[in-house]
N, C-alpha and C positions, 0 to 999 in steps of 0.2 A: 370619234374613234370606233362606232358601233360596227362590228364585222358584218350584220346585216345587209348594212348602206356601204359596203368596201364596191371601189372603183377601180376598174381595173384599167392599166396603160396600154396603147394600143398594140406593142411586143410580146403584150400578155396575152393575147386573143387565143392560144392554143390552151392557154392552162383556163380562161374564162370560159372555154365552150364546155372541158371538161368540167371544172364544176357546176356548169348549169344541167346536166346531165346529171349529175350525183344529186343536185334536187329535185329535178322532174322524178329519179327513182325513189328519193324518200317521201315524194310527195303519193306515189303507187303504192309505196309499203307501208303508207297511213291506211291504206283501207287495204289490208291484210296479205298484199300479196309478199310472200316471202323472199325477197332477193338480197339479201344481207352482203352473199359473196359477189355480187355482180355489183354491189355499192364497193363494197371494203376494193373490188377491184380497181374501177376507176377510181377510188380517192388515192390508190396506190399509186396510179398511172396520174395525177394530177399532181402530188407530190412528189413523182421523180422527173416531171414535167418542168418543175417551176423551179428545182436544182438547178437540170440542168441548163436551163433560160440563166439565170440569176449567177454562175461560173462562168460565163463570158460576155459579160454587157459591155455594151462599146459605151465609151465618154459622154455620146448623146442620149442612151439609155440610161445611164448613169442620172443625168441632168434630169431625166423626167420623173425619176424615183423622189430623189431630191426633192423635189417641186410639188411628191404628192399631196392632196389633201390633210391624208388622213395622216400624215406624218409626224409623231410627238413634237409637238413646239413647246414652246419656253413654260407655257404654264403647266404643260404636263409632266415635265423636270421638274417643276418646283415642286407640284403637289405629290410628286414621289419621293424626293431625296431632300427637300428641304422643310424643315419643321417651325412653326411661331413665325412664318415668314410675312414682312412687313412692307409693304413697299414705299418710297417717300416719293414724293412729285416735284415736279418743277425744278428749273435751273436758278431760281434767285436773279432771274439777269428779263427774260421775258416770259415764260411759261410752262406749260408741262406739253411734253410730247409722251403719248400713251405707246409709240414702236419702239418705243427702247421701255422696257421696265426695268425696276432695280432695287432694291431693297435691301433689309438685314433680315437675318434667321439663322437657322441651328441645321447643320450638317452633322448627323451622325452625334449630336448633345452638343457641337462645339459653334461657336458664333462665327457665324459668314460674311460675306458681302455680296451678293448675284445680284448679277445684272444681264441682260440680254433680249434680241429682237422675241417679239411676238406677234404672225404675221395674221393670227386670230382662225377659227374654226367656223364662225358664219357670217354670214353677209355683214350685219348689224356690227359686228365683232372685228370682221376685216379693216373695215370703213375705220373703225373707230380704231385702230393701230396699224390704217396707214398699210396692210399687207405687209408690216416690217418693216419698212423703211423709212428712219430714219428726220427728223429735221436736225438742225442746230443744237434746239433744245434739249434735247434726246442728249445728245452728246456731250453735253455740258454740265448735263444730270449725271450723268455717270464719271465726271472729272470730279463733281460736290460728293460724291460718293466714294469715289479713291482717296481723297484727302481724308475723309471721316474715316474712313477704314485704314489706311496709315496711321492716324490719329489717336486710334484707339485699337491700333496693332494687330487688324484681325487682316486673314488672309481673302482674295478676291477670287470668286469663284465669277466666268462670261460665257455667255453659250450665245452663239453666233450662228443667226439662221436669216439673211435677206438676202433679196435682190440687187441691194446696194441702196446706200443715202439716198433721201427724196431729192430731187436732180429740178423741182418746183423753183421758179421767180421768188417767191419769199421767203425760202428757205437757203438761194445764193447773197439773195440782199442783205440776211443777217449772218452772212458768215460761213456758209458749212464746210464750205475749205479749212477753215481757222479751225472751227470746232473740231472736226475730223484731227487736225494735224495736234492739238492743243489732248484728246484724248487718248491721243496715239502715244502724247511723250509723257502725258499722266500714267499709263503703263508704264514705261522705259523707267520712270521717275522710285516708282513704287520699294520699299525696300521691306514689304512685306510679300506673303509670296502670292502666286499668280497662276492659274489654270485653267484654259482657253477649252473649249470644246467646239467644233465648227459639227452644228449639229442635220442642216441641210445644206442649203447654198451661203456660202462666206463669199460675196463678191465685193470685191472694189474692197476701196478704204471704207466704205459702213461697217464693212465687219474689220477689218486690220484695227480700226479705231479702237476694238473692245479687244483684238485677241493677242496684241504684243505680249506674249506670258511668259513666264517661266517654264512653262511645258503648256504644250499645241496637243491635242488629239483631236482625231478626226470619225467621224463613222464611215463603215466600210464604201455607204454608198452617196456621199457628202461631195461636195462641188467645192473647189476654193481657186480662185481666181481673179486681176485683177479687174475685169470686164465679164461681161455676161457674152453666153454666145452671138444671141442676137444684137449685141451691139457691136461685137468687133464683124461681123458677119458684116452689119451698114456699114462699119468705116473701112474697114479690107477691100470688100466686094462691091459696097454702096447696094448690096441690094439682103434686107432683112433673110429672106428664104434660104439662104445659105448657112443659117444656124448648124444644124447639125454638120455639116463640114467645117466648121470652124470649131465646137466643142471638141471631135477627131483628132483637132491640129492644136489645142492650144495648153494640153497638159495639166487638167484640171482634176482630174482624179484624187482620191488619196492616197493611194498607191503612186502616185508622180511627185506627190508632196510629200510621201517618207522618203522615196526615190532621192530627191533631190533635198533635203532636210528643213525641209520648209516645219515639217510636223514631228512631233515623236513616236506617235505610238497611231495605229486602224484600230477602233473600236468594232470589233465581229456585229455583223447583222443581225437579227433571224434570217431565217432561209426566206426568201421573196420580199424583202426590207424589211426596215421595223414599224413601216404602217400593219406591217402583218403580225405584230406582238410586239404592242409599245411596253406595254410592262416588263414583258424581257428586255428591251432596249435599254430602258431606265434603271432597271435593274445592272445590267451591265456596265451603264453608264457612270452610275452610282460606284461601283467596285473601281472602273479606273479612277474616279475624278480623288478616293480615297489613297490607293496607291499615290497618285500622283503628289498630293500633299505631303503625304510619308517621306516620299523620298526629298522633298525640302526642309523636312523639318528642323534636320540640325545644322542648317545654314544659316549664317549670321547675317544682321542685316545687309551689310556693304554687301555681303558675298552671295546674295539671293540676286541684289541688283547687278552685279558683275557677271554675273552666271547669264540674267536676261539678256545684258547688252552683246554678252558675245556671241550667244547664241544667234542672234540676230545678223549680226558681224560676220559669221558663215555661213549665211546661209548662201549656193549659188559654190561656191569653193572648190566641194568636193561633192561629188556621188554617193551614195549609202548602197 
């Protein structure tokens, strides 16, 4: 997350020339020369740069925000908004899958349940959680985790960031339809309450699996979708390269998903995403994921679950 090493998208190339110029000047005004106003200039013009960039990003722009690097993933939620967090492994059935993590801890003093993708920050890191996605086990972990947390009454906190399930031979031989579909109805099931956050890309049922909740929110610049561009791109056009005209067309936004009530509530970016201030992000994050429990609080159980199912039940109905 070091702003040092920030990587810029290639839409960004206007606001990246500009600040490699604000360094070339600071790196002049190390050895005495005075240009203060000619910096505070360009950093003025680099930040109404990247406004106005960032107030009309197309679908596909959208998607590669989504998809950046340096973008808070699941461990940087936790290590902001969740306290004594513990994670447990394994499905009890074949193994542990490290792209789904899950655990118990303390939101705000009060005991949780989080669970969600972690698509890792380096190499070593990726490898070993799979980029997010998903096996069997994964998802089968986090059904031994809704029963436990039913169990002992605490509510479920899911942040949902992949590509979609591992789509892998050994991962269709053990089931990940079943899993997928068997975790999806462990949410529906739940009659404690539930709060989804779709924190990058929510594709396919790898993310639905964790995000049937009681309330859906989404980040401003979040993907949720039941296929990835590039894959409906091969199966529409049969030819991969057509991604960004298929993101264009296929209403993945979050803004399409309050639109169409798929979601509740757009969590505000920072200005240029939240790779560009993940502590604000989480910060933010943190405030709705709080609201959002609040307002379940005084629902009885049946009526947390009846509230889920219909929510579901409309979505697709009506417009917002």
């Amino acid at each position: 997350m070091q702003d040092q090493m920030r990587s810029y998208l290639d839409f960004e190339k206007p606001v990246a020339e500009l600040d490699s110029k604000v360094d070339e000047l600071r790196a002049l005004a190390a050895s005495g020369t005075d240009i203060s106003d000619e910096i505070g200039r360009i950093e003025d013009k680099a930040a109404q740069a990247l406004a106005d960039l960032y107030q009309n990003l197309t679908p596909w722009q959208k998607t590669l925000v989504a998809r950046h690097p340096q973008r808070p993933h699941f461990n940087d939620f936790i290590k902001g908004l969740i306290t004594e967090f513990t994670p447990l492994a394994g499905d009890r059935k074949f193994g542990e899958d490290e792209a789904l993590v899950a655990g118990f801890g303390r939101f705000r003093g009060e005991p949780i349940c989080v669970m969600g993708q972690e698509k890792g920050d380096s190499t070593d890191s990726r490898i070993r959680h799979n980029f997010g996605m998903a096996r069997p086990e994964g998802y089968r972990k986090c059904v031994r985790l809704m029963e436990m947390a039913e169990r002992f009454g605490l509510p479920v906190l899911s942040l949902a960031d992949s590509a979609g399930a591992y789509p892998g031979i050994g991962a269709e031989e053990r089931g990940q339809a079943e899993a997928i579909a068997r975790s999806t109805d462990a949410c529906l099931a739940l009659t404690v309450p539930n709060v989804a956050i779709i924190t990058g890309e929510g594709m396919s049922g790898g993310a639905i699996a964790i995000t049937t909740a009681n309330k859906v929110l989404m980040l401003e610049h979040a993907i949720y979708s039941v296929i990835s561009p590039e894959a409906a791109s091969s199966i529409l056009w049969r030819d991969g390269t057509k991604a960004q005209e298929a993101a264009n067309n296929m209403k993945i936004t979050a803004q399409d998903m309050l639109r169409f009530g798929v979601i509740d509530q757009i969590l505000k970016e920072p200005v240029g995403g939240a790779h560009r201030d993940p502590a604000a992000m989480i910060a933010t994050t943190g405030e709705a994921i709080a609201k959002a429990f609040d307002e379940l609080r005084d629902l009885d159980a049946e009526a947390i679950r009846k509230q889920r199912r219909q929510k579901f039940l409309d979505i697709g109905r009506k417009l917002g």
